[in-house]
C-alpha angles and dihedrals in degrees: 000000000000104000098193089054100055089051095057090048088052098054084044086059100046087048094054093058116106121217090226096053081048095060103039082052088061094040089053090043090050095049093041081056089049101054084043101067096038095060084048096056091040092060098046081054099053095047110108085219143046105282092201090044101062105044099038094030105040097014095226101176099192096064084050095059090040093063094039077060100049099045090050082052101049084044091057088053093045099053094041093056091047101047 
């Protein structure tokens, strides 16, 4: 690896950002976190049951990989409706 040269790739990428894609990036970051956490929060309210209590208490492991699942999903959409 040509260490030089990747140096000099790497100073080519940082010249070629834009302050304004910057800060849309962290605009759309900040929303996609947002939503995020609203949908998070929503789900724990509209279980009939203690979330946390389930999986630290009882260590019920399905619901653990249910909501894994959930949140990589929510995650997906998210991603795809911001880019």
């Amino acid at each position: 690896m040509d260490t030089p040269q990747a140096a000099s790739q790497a100073v080519g990428i940082l010249a070629e950002l834009k302050p304004g894609m910057m800060i849309s990036s962290l605009i759309y970051a900040l929303i996609g976190m947002l939503v995020f956490g609203v949908a998070f929060l929503l789900f724990n309210k509209l279980m009939p049951f203690s979330v946390r209590k389930e999986i630290e208490e009882d260590q019920n492991t399905s619901l653990g990989i249910i909501i894994g699942s959930f949140l990589i999903g929510l995650a997906i959409i998210i991603a795809a409706a911001i880019h």
